[in-house]
C-alpha positions in Angstrom: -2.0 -3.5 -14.5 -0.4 0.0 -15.5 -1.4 1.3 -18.3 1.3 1.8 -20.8 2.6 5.0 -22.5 6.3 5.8 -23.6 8.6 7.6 -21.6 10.3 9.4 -24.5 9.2 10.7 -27.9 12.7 11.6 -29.1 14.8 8.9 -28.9 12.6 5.1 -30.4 15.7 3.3 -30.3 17.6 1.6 -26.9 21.5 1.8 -27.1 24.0 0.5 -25.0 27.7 1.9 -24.1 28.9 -2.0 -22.3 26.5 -3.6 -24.9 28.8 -2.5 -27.6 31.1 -5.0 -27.1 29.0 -7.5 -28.6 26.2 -5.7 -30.4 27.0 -2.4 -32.5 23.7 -1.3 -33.4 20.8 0.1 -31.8 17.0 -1.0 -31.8 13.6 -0.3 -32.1 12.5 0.8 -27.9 8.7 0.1 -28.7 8.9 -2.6 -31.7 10.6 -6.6 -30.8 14.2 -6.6 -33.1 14.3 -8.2 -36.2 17.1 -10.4 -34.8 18.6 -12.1 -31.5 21.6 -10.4 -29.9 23.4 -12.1 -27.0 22.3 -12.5 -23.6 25.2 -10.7 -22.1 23.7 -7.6 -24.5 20.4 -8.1 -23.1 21.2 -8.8 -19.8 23.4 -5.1 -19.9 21.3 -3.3 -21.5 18.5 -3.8 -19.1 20.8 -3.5 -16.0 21.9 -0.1 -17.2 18.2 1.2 -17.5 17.2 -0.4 -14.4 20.2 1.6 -12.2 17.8 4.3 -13.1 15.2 3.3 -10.5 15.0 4.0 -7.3 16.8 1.9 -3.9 13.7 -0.1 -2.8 14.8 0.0 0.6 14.8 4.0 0.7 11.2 3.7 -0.4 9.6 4.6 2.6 6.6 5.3 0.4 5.8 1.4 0.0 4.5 -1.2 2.5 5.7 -3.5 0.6 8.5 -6.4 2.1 11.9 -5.1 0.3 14.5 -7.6 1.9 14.3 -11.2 3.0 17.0 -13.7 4.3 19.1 -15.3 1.4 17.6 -18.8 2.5 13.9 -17.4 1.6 15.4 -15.8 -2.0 17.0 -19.6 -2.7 13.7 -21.1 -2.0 11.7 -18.6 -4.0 14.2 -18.8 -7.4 14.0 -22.9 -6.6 9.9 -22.2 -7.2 9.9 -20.0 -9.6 9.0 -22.0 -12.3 6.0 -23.4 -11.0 2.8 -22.7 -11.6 0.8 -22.6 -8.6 -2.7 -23.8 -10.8 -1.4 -27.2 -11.1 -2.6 -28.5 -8.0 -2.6 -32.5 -8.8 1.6 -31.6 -10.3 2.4 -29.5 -7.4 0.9 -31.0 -4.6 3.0 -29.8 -1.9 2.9 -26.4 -3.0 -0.9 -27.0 -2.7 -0.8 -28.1 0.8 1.6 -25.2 1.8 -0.8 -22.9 1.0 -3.9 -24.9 3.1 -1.3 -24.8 5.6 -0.7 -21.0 5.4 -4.3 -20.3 5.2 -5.2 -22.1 8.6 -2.1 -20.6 10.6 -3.5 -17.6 9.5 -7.0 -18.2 10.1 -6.4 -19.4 14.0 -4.2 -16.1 14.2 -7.5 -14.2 13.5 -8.9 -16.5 16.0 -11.4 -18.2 13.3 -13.8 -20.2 15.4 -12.5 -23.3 14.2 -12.7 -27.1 15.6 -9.4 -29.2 16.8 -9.9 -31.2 13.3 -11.6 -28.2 11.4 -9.9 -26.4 8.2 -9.9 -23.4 7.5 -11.7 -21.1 4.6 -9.6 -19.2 2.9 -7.1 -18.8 -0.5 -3.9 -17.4 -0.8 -4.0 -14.1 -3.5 -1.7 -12.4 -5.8 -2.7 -9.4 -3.1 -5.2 -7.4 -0.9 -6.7 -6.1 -3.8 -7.5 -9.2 -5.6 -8.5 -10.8 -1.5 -10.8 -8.0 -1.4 -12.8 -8.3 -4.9 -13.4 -12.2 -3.9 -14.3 -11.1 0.0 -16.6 -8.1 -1.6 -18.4 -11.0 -4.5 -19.0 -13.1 -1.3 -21.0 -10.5 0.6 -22.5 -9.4 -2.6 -23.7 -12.7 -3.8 -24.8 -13.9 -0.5 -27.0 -10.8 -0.1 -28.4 -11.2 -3.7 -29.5 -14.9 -2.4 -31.1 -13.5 0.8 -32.8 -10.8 -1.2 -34.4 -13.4 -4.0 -35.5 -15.6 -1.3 -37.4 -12.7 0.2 -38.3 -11.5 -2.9 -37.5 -8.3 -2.3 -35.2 -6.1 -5.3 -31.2 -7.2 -5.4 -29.9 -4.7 -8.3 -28.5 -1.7 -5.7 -25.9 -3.2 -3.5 -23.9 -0.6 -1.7 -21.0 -0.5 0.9 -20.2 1.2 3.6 -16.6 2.7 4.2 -14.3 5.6 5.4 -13.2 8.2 3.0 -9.7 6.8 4.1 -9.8 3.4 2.1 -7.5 2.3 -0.4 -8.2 2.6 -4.3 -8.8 -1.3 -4.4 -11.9 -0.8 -2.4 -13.4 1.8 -5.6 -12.3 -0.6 -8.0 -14.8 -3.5 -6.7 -17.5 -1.0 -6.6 -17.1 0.5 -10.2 -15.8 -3.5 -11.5 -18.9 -5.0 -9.8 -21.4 -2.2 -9.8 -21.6 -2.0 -6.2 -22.8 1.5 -4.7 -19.7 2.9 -2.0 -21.1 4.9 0.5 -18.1 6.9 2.1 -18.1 8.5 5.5 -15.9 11.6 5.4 -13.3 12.5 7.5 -12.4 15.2 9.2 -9.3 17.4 10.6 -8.2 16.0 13.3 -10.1 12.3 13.0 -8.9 10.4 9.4 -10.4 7.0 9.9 -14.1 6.1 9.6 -16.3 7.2 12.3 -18.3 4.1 13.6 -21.4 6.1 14.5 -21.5 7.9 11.0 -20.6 4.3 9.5 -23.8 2.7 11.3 -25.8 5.4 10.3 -25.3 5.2 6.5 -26.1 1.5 6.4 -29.8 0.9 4.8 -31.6 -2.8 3.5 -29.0 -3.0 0.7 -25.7 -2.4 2.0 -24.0 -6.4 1.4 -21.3 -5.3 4.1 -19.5 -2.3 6.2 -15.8 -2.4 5.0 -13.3 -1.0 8.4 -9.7 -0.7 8.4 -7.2 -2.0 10.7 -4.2 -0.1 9.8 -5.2 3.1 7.1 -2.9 3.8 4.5 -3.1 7.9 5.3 -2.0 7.5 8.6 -1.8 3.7 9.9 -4.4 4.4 12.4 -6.5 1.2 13.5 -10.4 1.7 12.8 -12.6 0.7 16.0 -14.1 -2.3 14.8 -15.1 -3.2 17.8 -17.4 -0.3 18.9 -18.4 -1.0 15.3 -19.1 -4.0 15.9 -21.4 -3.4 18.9 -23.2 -0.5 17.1 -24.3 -3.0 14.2 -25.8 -5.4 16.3 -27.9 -3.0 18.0 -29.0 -1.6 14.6 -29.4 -5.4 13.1 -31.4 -6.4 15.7 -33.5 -3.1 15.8 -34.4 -3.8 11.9 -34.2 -7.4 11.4 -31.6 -7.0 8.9 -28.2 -9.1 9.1 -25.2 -6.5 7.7 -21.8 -8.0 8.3 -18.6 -6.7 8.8 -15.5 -7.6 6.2 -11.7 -6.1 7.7 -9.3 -5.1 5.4 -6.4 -5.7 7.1 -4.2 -5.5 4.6 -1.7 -4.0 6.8 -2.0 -4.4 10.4 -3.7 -7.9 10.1 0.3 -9.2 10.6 0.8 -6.4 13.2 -2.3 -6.4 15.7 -1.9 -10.4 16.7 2.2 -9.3 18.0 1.8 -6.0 19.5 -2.0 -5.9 20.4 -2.8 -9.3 21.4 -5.8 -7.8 23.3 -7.4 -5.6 20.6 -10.7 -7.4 19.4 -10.7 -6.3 15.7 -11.2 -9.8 14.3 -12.8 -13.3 14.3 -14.0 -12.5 18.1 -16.4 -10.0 17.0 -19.4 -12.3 16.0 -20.0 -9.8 12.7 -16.7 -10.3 11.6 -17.5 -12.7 8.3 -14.5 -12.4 6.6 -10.6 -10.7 6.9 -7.9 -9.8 4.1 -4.3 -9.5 5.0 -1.0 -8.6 2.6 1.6 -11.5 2.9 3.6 -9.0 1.0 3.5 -6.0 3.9 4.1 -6.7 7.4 4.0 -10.5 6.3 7.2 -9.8 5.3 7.0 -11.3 2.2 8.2 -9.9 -1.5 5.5 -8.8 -3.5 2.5 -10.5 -4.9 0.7 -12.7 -2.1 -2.7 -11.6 -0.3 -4.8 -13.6 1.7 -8.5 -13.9 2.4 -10.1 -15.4 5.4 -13.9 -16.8 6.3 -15.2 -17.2 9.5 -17.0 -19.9 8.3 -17.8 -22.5 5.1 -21.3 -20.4 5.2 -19.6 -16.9 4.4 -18.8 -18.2 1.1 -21.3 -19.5 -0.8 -20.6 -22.5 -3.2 -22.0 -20.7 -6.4 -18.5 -19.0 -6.2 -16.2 -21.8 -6.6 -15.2 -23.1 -9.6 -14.3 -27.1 -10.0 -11.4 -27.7 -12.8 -10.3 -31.3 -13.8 -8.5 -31.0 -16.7 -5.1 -30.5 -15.5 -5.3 -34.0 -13.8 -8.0 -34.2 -10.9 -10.7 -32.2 -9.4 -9.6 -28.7 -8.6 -11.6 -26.0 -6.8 -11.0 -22.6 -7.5 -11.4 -19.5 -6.5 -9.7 -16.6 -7.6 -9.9 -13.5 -10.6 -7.2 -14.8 -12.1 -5.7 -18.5 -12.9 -1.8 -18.8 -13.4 0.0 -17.7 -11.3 3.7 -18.4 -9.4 4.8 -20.8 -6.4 7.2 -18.7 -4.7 5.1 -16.3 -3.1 3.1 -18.8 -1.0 6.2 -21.0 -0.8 8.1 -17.8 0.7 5.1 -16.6 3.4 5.5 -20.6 4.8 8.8 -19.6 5.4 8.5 -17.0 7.4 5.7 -18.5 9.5 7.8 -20.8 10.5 11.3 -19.2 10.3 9.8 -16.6 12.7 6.9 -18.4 14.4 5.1 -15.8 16.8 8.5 -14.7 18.7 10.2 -13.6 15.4 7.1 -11.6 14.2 6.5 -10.4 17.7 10.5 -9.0 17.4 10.1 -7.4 14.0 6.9 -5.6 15.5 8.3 -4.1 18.3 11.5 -3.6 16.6 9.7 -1.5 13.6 7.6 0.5 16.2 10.4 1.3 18.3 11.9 2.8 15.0 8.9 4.6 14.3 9.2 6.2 17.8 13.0 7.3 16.9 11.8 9.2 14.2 8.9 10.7 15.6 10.9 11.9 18.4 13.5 13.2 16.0 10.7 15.3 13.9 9.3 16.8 16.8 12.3 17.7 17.6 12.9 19.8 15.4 10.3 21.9 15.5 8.8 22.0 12.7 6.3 19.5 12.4 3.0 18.3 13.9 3.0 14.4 13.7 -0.4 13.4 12.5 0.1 9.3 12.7 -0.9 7.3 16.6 1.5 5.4 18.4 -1.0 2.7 17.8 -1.2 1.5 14.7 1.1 0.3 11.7 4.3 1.4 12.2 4.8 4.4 10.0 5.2 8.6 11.0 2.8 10.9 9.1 3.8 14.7 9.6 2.4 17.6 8.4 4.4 21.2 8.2 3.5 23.2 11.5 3.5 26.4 8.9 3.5 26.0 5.0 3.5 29.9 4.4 7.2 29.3 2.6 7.4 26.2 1.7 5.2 23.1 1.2 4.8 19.3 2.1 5.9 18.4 -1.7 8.6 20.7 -1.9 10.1 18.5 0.6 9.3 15.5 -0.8 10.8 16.4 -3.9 14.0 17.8 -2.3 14.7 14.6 -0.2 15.1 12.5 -3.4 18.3 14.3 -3.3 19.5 12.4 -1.2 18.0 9.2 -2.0 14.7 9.2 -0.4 11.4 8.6 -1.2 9.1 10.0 1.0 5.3 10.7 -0.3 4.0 14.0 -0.1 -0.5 13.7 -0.8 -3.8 15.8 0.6 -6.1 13.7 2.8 -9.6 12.4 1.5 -12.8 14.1 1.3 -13.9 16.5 3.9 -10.2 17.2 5.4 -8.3 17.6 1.2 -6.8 20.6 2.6 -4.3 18.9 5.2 -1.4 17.8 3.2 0.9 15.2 5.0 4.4 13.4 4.3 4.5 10.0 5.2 7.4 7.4 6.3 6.5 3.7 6.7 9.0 1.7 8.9 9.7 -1.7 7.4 11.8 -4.2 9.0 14.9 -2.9 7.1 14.3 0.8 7.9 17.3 0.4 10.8 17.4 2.8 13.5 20.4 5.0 11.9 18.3 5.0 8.8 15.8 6.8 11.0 18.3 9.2 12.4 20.0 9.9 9.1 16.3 10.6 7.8 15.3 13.4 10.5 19.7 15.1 9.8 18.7 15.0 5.6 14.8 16.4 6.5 16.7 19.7 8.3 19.0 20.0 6.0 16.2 20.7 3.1 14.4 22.7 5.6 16.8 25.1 6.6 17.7 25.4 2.1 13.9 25.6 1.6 13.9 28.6 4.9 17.4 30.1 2.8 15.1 30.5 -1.0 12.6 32.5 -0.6 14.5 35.5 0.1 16.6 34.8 -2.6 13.4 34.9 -5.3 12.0 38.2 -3.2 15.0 39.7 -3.8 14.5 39.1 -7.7 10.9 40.2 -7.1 11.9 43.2 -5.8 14.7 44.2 -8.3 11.9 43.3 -11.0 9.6 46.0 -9.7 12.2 48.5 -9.1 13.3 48.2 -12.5 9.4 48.3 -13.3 9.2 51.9 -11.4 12.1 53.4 -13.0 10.7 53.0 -16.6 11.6 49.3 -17.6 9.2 47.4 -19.2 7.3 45.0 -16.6 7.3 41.8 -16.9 4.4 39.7 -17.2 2.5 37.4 -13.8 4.0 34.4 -16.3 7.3 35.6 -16.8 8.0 36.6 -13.3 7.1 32.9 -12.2 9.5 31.5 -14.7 11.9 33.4 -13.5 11.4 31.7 -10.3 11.2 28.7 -10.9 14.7 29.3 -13.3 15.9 30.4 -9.7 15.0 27.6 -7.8 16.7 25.6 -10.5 19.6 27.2 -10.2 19.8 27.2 -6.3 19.7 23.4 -6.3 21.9 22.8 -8.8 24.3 24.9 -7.4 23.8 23.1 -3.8 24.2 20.0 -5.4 27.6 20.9 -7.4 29.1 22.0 -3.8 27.8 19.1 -2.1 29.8 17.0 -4.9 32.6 19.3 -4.8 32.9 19.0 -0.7 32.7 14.9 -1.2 
């Protein structure tokens, strides 16, 4: 959840131009109104608010699926009013979801038998996949530990500095120690050796990356892999390895069917993967994988018959929505592994457009792979004049929203800008992105000699007896300047259109 706070402190009422036609007065934005007012009122009055957003599909900030065929969107508003709890009301919603889990599972290559199901549950996302895949490791390890009779009250992980905020929540929610290896310029993903290294008697699991959020690199679970089992066998312990896949889990099977990064790697115990990324789902479904029943021990699940038959369960929450699950079958088998394999290539072909187009211009080092999740992080080649955020900002101009952030812990003084291609993020769009990034470079390159030029008229009038101004006047003046200058690019622009 977001935590709540209000946008304005001038204005506690909500009003309505179109909404007038059937309501006259306004009401209270942060109280429920006394009294009912039609639902063309309500339905207007939300619809003006919400033009305010931004387009989803010029967030190239998000991961997140924003566009699915108009088939999928019936199916998903046909299912929207089930909830997906009631296993014994909705039982073929219920088997949908066994049916996604083991598609998924044999695409991780899960060592499964002909006549074997998987282990697995479908989530509301990663985040809530990897609290249950963490409890798993960290239960299991608490067993092993009593048995032994040996202390179980400092679990710790092992990750990169890289991983995503999810990963700090389970350790602060679950009081779980997170051991982070650092990055560096140069290298942003966890470094195996360094990984290996920081694991100890009470580490429940080393957490790696297929796909990072920074930079979509793919972590080397497999050298990881390799260096584990020579430190498990040298010390008799037994730490396995968990995969956040959250994004490339749906990439890696179509474009690097020869990568070993999951279920082949005998360490591998469990995988998470977003339905809702490169699953190509909307919103709100996560999956979590086991290699085997063994990986999750039964203490865990929870057995419910009081909405009609015995249910087990495990998940944070309870109630939750169909469509999701309903939506990810469909696309398994709209697509099957052709269509997935076509929207891979297609998105890292894309990815390559705009690369090529950035690098082009001169002006940027590209700090993304061509392996990886497809997505172009690119850093300014000099940031003397202008920065990484200044761009950022000035590209919502136009409609875009690209991220602008620093790098983790020991590389926080690289700042990057990131663009993740989705299957929507067309091939023009790329083009028309790389023509709207020069134009705010070349008015970023045109300001600064327009606020020296203040500067220096400022200390002239400084020498020749006028009072001089103060360090905090001087910068609002600039920053009046800047306003002006892009106000007044933005009145031409709308002028010449």
């Amino acid at each position: 959840m977001v935590l709540s706070k209000t946008a304005s402190e001038s204005d506690v009422s909500v009003h309505s131009t179109f909404a007038s036609r059937y309501v006259r007065s306004s009401f209270p934005r942060f109280k429920m109104p006394e009294n009912s007012i039609p639902k063309e009122a309500a339905y207007q009055i939300i619809n003006d608010e919400l033009m305010l957003d931004g387009n989803p599909r010029l967030n190239l900030a998000s991961f997140v699926t924003t566009w699915m065929e108009p088939e999928c969107d019936k199916l998903i508003m046909d299912s929207i009013n089930k909830n997906y709890v009631d296993m014994d009301e909705y039982p073929v919603t219920t088997e949908l979801q066994n049916r996604c889990v083991n598609m998924i599972a044999h695409l991780f290559n899960a060592p499964l038998g002909d006549s074997e199901a998987a282990v697995g549950v479908g989530t509301v996302g990663s985040s809530e996949a990897i609290m249950l895949a963490g409890l798993a490791f960290k239960r299991k390890w608490q067993n092993k530990r009593k048995a032994e009779g040996k202390p179980y009250d400092k679990p710790n992980i092992v990750t990169g500095a890289n991983v995503q905020v999810c990963w700090e929540k389970f350790a602060r929610y679950f009081e779980v120690e997170l051991k982070e290896v650092k990055l560096r310029e140069g290298y942003y993903v966890m470094d195996p050796v360094q990984a290996v290294e920081l694991v100890d008697e009470n580490t429940i699991c080393v957490a790696a990356i297929l796909g990072s959020t920074l930079n979509g690199e793919f972590e080397d679970v497999k050298l990881l892999n390799d260096l584990l089992l020579e430190k498990n066998k040298e010390t008799g312990w037994d730490t396995p390895i968990h995969v956040d896949a959250a994004s490339g889990g749906f990439i890696a099977p179509f474009l690097y069917p020869e990568l070993e990064w999951d279920f082949r790697l005998p360490l591998v115990k469990s995988i998470n993967v977003s339905g809702h990324k490169y699953g190509l789902v909307y919103a709100g479904i996560g999956w979590v994988i086991w290699r085997s029943k063994v990986d999750l021990p039964e203490e865990l699940i929870f057995h419910i018959n009081y909405l009609g038959a015995d249910q087990p369960t495990f998940t944070l929450n309870f109630s939750k929505g169909s469509s999701q699950i309903i939506a990810q079958y469909y696309q398994l088998i709209r697509l099957g592994q052709e269509g997935y394999r076509n929207v891979m290539e297609n998105c890292r072909e894309n990815a390559m457009v705009l690369k090529e187009g950035l690098e082009k211009t001169g002006h940027f080092n590209i700090v993304s792979k061509d392996d990886g999740v497809p997505l172009v992080a690119f850093s300014l080649k000099d940031n003397s004049r202008h920065d990484e955020f200044e761009i950022s900002e000035m590209l919502r101009r136009f409609g875009w929203i690209v991220p602008a952030y620093t790098m983790p812990a020991d590389a926080q003084h690289i700042t990057v800008l990131r663009v993740v291609i989705r299957e929507d993020f067309s091939r023009t769009l790329a083009e028309r992105l790389v023509i709207d990034i020069t134009k705010v470079i070349h008015e970023l390159d045109a300001l600064p000699a327009k606020v020296k030029a203040k500067m220096s008229a400022s200390q002239e009038n400084g020498r020749n007896g006028v009072v001089k101004k103060t360090e905090m006047e001087t910068t609002r003046e600039i920053t009046e300047a800047w306003k002006k200058f892009v106000l007044a690019r933005k009145t031409n622009k709308n002028t010449i259109c």
